[in-house]
C-alpha positions as a printed NumPy array, in Angstrom:
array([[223.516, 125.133, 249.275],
       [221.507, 124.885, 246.502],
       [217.598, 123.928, 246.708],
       [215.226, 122.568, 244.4  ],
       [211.713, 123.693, 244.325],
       [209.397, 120.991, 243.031],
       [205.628, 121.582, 242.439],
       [203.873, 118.947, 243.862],
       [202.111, 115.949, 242.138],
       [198.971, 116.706, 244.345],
       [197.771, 118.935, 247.471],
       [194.933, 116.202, 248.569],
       [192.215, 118.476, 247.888],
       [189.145, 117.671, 246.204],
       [187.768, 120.112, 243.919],
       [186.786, 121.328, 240.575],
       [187.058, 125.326, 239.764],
       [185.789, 126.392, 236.586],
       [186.705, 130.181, 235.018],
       [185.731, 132.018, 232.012],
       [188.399, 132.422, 229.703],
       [186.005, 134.482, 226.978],
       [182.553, 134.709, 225.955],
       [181.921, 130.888, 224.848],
       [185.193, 128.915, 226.185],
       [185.778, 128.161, 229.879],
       [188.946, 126.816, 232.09 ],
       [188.463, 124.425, 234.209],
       [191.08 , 122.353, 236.913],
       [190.368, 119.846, 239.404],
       [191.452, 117.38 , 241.734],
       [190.149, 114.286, 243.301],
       [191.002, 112.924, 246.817],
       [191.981, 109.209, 246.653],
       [189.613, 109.155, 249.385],
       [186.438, 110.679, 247.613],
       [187.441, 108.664, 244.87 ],
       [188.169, 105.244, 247.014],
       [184.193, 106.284, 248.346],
       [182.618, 106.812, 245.413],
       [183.393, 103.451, 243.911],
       [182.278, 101.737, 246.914],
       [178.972, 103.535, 246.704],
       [178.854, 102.039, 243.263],
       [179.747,  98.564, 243.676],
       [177.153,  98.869, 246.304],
       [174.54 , 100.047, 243.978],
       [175.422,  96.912, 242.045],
       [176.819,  99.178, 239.009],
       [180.733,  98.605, 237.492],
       [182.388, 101.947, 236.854],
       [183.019, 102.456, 233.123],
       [184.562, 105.977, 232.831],
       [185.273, 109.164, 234.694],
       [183.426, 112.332, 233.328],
       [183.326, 115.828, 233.128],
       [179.805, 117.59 , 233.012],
       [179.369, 121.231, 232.888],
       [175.887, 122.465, 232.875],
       [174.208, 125.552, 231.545],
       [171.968, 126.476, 234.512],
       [170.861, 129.749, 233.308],
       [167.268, 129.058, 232.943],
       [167.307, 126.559, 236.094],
       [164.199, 127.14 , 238.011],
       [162.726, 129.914, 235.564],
       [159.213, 128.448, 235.039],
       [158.39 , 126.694, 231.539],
       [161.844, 126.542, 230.721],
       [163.493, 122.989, 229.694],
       [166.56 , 124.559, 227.919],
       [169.3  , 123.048, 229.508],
       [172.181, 121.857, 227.933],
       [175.093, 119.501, 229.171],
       [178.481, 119.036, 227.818],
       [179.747, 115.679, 228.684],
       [183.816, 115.022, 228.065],
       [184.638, 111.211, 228.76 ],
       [187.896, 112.147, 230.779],
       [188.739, 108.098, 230.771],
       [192.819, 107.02 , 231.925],
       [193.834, 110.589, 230.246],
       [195.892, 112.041, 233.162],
       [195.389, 115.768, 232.899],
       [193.68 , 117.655, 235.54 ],
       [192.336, 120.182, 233.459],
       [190.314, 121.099, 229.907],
       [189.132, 124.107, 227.717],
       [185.585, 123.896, 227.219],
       [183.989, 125.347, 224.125],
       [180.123, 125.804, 225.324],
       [179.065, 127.788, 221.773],
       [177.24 , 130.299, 223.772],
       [177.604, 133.73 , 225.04 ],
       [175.678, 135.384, 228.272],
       [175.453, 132.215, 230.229],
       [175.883, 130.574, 233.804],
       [177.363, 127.242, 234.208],
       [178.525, 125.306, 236.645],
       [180.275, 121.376, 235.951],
       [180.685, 118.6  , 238.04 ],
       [183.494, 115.956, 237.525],
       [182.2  , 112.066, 238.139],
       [182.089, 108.574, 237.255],
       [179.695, 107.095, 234.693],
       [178.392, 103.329, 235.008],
       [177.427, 100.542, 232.95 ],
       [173.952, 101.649, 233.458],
       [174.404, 105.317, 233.021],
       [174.243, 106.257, 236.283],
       [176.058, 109.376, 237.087],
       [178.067, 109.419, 241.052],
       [179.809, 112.795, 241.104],
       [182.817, 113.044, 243.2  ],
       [183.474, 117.12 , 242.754],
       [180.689, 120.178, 242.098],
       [182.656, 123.699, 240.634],
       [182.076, 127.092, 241.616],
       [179.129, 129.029, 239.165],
       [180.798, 131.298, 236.128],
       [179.078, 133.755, 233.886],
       [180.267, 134.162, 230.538],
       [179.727, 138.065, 229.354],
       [177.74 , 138.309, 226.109],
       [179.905, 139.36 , 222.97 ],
       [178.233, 142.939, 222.449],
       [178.439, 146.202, 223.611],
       [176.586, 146.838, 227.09 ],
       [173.465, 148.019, 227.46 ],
       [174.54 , 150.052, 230.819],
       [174.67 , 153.708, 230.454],
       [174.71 , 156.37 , 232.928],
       [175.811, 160.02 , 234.136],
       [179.578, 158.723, 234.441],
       [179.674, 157.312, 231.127],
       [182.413, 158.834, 229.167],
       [181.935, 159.891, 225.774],
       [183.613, 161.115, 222.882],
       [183.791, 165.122, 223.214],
       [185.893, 167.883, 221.955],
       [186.619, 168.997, 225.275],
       [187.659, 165.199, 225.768],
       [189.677, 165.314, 222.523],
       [191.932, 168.427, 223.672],
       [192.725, 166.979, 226.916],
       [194.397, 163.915, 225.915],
       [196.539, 165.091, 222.545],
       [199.227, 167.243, 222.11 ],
       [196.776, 170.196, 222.106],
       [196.445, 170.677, 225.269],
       [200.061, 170.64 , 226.538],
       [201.309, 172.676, 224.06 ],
       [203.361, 170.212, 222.205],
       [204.593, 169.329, 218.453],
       [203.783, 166.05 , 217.32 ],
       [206.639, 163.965, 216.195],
       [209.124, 165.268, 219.091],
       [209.984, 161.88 , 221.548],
       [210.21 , 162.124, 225.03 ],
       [213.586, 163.445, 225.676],
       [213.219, 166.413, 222.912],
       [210.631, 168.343, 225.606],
       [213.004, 168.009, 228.254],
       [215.095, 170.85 , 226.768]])
């Protein structure tokens, strides 16, 4: 009997989950509920708005809160009848925390999210600034344990030739 394994269309979840794929680029996936989505253009007819196009935001929120700060950026990707359920996101920056929400937009600009992701941290493109009693580093006595020095061997024999 043979069976056929099928992914399926949907799950009925709602959510968004955003990852970091490298220092400036993250991944992000999501899925709306037909209800949330049935809900959240009630709430907007009953605001007396019409529902131009679904959106993805993702927000730097790094400095969020940190006093005299107004630094915050927003990448906005009309998502409009486009079917896929996910996007790279090239955010240009390195050492940040963002978070994204997926939504409608209005006719007046309003913004009615349906999903809110997880928070990320992208690393910064450098070497770290975290040192310590366990770092390793570059000795001799490092050097002789991990080459052919230290176990007695010729370089250029393979594997098999030390098995003699």
């Amino acid at each position: 009997m043979e069976r056929k394994w099928e992914i399926p269309e949907s799950y009925g979840d709602n959510k968004l989950v955003l990852m970091v794929r490298d220092p400036w680029t993250l991944f992000c996936y999501w899925e709306i509920s037909e209800e949330v989505e049935n809900r959240t253009n009630c709430l907007i007819r009953e605001n007396g708005c019409v529902s131009s196009n679904d959106v993805l935001r993702v927000f730097d929120v790094s400095l969020q809160g940190k006093s005299g700060t107004s630094d915050k950026q927003e990448i906005q990707y009309e998502l409009g009848q486009n079917t896929a359920k996910s996007r790279y996101i090239n955010t240009g920056k390195e050492g940040r925390m963002w978070k994204a929400a997926i939504g409608k937009l209005t006719d007046k600009g309003e913004f009615f999210s349906m999903a809110e992701s997880n928070a990320v941290e992208t690393p910064s493109h450098r070497m770290s600034d975290v040192t310590g009693e366990d770092e390793i580093g570059f000795t001799e006595e490092f050097y002789k344990e991990t080459t052919t020095e230290s176990i007695g061997r010729e370089m250029g024999k393979s594997s098999p030739s030390f098995m003699k």
